[in-house]
C-alpha positions in Angstrom: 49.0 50.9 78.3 48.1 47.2 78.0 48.0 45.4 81.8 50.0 42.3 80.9 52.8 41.7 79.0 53.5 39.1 75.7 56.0 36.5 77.8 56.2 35.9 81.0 57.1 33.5 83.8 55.5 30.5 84.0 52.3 30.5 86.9 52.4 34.0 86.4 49.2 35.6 85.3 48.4 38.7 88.2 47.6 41.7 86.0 50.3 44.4 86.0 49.7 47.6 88.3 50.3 51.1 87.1 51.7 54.1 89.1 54.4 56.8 88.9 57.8 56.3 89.4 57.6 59.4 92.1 55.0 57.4 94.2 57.4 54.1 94.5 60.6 55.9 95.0 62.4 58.5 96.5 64.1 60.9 93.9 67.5 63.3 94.5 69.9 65.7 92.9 73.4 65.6 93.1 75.2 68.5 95.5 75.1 71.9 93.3 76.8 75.5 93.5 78.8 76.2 96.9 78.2 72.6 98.1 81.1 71.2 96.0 84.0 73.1 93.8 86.8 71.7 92.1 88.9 73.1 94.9 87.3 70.4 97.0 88.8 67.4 94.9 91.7 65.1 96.2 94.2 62.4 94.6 93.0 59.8 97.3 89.2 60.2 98.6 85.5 59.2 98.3 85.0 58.8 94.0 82.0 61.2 92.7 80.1 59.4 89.6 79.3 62.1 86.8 77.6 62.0 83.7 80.5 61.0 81.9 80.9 57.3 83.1 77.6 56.0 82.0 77.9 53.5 79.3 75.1 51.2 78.6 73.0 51.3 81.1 76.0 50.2 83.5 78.9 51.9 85.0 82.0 50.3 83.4 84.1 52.6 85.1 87.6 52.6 87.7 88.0 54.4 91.0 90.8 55.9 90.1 88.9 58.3 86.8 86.6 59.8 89.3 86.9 63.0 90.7 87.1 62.4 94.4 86.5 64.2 97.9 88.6 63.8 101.3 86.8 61.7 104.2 86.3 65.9 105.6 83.5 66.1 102.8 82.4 62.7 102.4 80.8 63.7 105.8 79.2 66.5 104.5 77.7 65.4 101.5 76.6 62.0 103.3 73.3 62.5 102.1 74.6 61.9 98.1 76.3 58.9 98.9 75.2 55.9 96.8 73.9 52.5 97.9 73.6 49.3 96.2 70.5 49.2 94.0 70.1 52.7 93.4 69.1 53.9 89.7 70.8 57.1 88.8 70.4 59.1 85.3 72.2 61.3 83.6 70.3 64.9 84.2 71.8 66.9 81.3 72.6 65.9 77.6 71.7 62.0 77.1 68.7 62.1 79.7 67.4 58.9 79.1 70.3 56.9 80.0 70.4 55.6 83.6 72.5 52.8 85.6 72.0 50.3 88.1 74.7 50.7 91.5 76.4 47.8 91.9 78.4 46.9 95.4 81.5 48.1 93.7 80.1 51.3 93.3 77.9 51.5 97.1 79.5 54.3 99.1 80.3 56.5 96.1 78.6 59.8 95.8 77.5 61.1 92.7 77.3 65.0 91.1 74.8 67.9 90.4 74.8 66.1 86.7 73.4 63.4 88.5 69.9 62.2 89.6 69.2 59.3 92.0 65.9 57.0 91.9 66.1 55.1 95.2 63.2 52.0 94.8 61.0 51.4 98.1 62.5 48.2 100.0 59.6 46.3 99.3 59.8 46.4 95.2 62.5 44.8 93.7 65.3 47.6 92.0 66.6 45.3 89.2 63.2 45.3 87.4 62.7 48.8 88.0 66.1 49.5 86.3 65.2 47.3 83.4 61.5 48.6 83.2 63.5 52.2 82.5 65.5 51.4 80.0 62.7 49.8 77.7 62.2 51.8 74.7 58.6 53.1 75.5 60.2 54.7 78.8 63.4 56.7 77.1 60.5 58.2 74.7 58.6 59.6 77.9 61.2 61.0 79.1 62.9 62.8 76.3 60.0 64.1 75.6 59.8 65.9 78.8 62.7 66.9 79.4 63.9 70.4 79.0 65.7 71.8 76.3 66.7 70.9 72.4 70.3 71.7 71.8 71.3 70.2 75.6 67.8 68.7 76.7 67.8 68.3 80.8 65.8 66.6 83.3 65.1 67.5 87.0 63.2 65.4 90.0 59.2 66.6 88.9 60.1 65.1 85.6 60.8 61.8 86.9 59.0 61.6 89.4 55.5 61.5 86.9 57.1 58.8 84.5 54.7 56.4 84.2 55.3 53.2 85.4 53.6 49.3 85.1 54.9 46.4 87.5 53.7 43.2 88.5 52.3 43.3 91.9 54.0 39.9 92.6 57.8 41.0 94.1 58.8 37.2 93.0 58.1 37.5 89.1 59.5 41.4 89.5 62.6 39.4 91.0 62.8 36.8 88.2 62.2 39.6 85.7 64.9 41.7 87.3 66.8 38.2 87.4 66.5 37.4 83.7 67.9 41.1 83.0 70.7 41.0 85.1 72.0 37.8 83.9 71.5 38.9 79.8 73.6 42.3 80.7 76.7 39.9 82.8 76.4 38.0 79.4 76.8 41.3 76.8 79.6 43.0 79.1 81.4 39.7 79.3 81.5 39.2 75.6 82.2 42.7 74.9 85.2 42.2 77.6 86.2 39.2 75.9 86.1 41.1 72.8 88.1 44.2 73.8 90.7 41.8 75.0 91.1 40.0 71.9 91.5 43.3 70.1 94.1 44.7 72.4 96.3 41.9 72.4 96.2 41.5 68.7 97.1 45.2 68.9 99.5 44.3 70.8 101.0 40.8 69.0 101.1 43.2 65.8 104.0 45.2 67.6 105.6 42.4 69.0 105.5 39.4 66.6 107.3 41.5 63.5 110.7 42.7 63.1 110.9 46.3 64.2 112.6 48.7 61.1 116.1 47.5 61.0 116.0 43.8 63.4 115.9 41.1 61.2 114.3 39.0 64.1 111.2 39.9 66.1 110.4 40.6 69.9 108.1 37.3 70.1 108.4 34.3 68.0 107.5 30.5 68.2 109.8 28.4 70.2 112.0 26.1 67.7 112.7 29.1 65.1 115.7 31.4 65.7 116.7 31.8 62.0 117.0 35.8 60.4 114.2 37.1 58.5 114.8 37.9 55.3 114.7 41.7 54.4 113.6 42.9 51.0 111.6 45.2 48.7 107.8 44.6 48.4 108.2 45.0 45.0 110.7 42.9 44.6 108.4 40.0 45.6 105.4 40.6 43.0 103.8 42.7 40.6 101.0 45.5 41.3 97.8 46.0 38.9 95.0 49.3 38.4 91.5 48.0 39.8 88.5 49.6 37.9 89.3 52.3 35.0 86.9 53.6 32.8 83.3 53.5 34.5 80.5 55.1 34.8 78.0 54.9 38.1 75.6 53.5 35.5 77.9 50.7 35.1 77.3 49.6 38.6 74.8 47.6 41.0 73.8 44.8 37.8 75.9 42.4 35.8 77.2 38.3 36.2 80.6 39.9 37.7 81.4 41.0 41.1 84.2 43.8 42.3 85.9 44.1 45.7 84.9 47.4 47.4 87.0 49.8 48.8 85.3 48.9 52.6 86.1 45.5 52.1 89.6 46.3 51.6 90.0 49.3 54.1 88.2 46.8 56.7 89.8 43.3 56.2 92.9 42.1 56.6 91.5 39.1 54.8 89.3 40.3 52.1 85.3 39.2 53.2 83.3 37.2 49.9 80.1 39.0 51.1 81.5 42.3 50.5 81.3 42.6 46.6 79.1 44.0 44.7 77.8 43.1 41.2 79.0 44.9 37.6 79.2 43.6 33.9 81.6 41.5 32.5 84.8 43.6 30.9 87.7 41.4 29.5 89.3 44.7 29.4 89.4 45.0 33.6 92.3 43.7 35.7 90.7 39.5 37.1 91.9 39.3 40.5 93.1 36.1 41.6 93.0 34.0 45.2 96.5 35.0 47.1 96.4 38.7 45.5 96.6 41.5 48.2 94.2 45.3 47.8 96.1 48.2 48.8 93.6 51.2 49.1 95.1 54.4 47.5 93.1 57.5 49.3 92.1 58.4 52.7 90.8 61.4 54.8 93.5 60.5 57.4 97.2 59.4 56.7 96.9 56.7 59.4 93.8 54.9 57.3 96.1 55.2 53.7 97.3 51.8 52.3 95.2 49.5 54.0 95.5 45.6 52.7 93.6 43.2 51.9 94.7 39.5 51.2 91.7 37.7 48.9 91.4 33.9 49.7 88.2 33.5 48.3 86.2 34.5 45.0 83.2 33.1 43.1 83.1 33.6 39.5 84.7 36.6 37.4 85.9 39.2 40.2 87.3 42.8 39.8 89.1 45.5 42.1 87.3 48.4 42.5 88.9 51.9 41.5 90.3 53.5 44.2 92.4 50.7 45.3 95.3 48.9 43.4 96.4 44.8 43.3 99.9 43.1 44.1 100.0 39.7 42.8 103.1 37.9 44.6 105.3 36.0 42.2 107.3 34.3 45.5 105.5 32.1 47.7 104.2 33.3 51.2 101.5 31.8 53.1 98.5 34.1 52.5 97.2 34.6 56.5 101.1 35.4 57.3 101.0 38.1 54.7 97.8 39.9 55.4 98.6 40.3 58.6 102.4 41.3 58.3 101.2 44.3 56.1 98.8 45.4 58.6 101.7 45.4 61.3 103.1 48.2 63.0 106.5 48.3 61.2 104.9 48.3 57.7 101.7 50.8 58.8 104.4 53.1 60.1 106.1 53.3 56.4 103.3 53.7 54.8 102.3 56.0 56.7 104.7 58.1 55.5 103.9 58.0 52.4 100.7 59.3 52.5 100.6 63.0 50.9 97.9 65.6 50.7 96.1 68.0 52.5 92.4 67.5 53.0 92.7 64.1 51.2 95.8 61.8 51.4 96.7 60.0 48.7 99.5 57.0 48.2 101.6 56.1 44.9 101.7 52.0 44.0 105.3 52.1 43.5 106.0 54.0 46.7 104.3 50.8 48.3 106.4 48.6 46.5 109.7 50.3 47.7 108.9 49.8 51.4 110.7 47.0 53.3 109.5 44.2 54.6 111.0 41.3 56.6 109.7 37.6 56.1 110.2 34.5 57.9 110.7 30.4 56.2 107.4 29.4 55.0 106.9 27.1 57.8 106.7 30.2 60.3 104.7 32.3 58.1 102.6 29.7 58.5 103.1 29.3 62.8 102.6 33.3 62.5 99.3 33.4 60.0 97.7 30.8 62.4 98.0 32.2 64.9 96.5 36.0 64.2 93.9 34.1 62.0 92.7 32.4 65.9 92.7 35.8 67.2 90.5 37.1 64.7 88.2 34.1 65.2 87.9 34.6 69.2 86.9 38.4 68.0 84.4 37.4 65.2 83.1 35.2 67.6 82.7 37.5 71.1 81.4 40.4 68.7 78.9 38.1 67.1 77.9 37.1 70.4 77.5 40.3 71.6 75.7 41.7 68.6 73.0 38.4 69.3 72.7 39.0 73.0 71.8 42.8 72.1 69.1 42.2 69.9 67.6 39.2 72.5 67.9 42.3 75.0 66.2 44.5 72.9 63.4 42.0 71.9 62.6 41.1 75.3 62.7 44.7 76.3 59.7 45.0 73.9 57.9 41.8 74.9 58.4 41.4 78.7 56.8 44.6 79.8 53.4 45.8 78.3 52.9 48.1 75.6 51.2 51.7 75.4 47.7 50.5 73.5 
């Protein structure tokens, strides 16, 4: 293993040491056997962290689902209790996952599932928890550890995992530092994101007319008229996507067709999600304001997705497992993408789905259902608005997705590498 690493902190230039994590720590096993049974749990106690709540390399988890102990048996098992700055892995299944105790979490115990690294004082326990989950590290130790179908890990197994540090505490603190501050940035755009997603889940119940009210839960203040109740079909005209090809057809040609992800994935159809096929005047052109229904599924809850295309360069087709509507009434195109993926209309399509191991939906089923639409001007209020929300998403999980892969790079550059 090299001594130093690619990037560092500036003015630091000591050469790494090397050790094993057994000689810098002390290492412990959760309670096992007659020290703790099920019996022992309570509704109100001292929370026990298991295997189950690691995600990440954090512990995203809520006091209240943890098994917990009574104050009795918090006594007795005093010597599993938790402090701040502890490492603990996962001992049985996904061995090479571990977490950093927070102060929420300081004064929990934790199970016989559970290992705990406890740093010496004078080291610093953020790097140490960083310098574990690095790539080179997780491959050490699954390849020690026990087992193929349900691999395991105990203390002796740990405790000779190689380890490299620099012998200054301060750059181990700024290291540790750096770390910490790139993981608050991940979880807080992954938060941001959840909550994004959970209140368009939500808006999607609320902001539609439930079957049979002609006006919504939540709308924008200044409308109070009806909406209008019809027949899908009653406000377009449906069309076949791809007939009469061949998989040597496809992947070459000056056209492009919409794929059935695109469609099953988009409430707004994505441009970059086409794929390239020959010119065939004979093919169904889609146009800009046209909406994908996909026609097959594995589950009825995924049958009849839509998508609403806004954008298309050049000569564009459907492909042939999803059909077109092209609207002969105005809407506004954001309003109605996202009023066909609401909970009234999923629930009668739904419905519609039949089959057994693969579910299926009929084009002029679809067009029977009933939908309920607004004036233009509050489509408009409406489409706005969930097209926001799906920016604020876009956005947190692009974040997200870029603060990973600057994790995972300096995971690779920050700590020397084996050779």
């Amino acid at each position: 293993m090299a001594n130093t690493p690619k990037i560092r902190f500036r003015d630091c230039t000591d050469v790494w040491e090397q050790s094993e994590l057994g000689e810098i720590s002390e290492i412990k096993t959760g309670p096992f056997g007659s020290a703790l049974h099920a019996g022992d749990y309570v509704d109100e106690g001292i929370p026990i962290i298991t295997t189950e709540h690691f995600k990440s390399g954090s512990l995203q988890i809520e006091k209240d689902g943890l098994p917990q102990v009574s104050e009795k048996d918090y006594k007795r098992l005093s010597e599993y209790t938790l402090v701040q700055g502890d490492i603990v892995f996962s001992r049985v299944g996904s061995v090479d996952i571990n977490a950093l105790i927070m102060p929420v979490h300081s004064g929990w115990l934790f199970s016989g599932r559970v290992l705990r690294v406890r740093i010496n004082k004078e080291l610093d326990c953020s790097f140490f928890h960083t310098f574990l989950e690095t790539e080179q590290v997780k491959k050490d130790i699954r390849a020690r550890a026990v087992g193929q179908t349900m691999p395991s890990i105990n203390t002796e197994i740990l405790k000779i995992t190689p380890i490299i540090f620099p012998a200054s505490r301060a750059e181990q603190q700024q290291i540790g530092a750096f770390f910490r501050y790139l993981d608050h940035l991940i979880n807080l755009h992954q938060r941001k994101c959840d909550e994004a997603k959970e209140l368009k889940k939500y808006m999607l119940q609320k902001m539609f007319p439930q079957n049979g009210k002609k006006i919504p839960e939540i709308r924008f203040a200044g409308f109070t008229d009806d909406w209008e109740q019809r027949k899908l079909g009653e406000a377009g005209q449906t069309y076949t996507g791809l007939s009469g090809k061949t998989k040597e057809d496809f992947g070459h040609g000056q056209a492009r067709f919409v794929t059935y992800m695109n469609v099953f994935s988009n409430p707004v159809s994505a441009p970059e999600m086409t794929e390239p096929i020959e010119i065939d005047p004979r093919q169904n052109e889609v146009q800009v304001g046209d909406v994908f229904f996909t026609t097959s599924s594995e589950t009825p809850e995924e049958v009849g997705m839509s998508s609403v295309l806004l954008e298309k360069q050049g000569t564009t087709y459907l492909n042939s497992f999803c059909f077109g509507f092209r609207p002969t009434e105005q809407f506004d195109s954001y309003f109605l993408a996202y009023m066909l993926r609401s909970e009234p209309i999923r629930e009668q399509i739904i419905l519609l789905a039949q089959g057994i191991s693969r579910y299926n939906i009929s084009k002029n089923k679809v067009m029977e259902i009933t939908v309920s639409v607004p004036s233009l001007n509050e489509q408009r209020y409406v489409g706005k608005y969930f097209r926001n929300l799906d920016y604020l998403i876009t956005l947190h999980q692009r974040k997200f997705d870029e603060l990973k892969e600057v994790k995972k790079f300096m995971l690779q550059n920050m700590f020397p590498q084996k050779g």
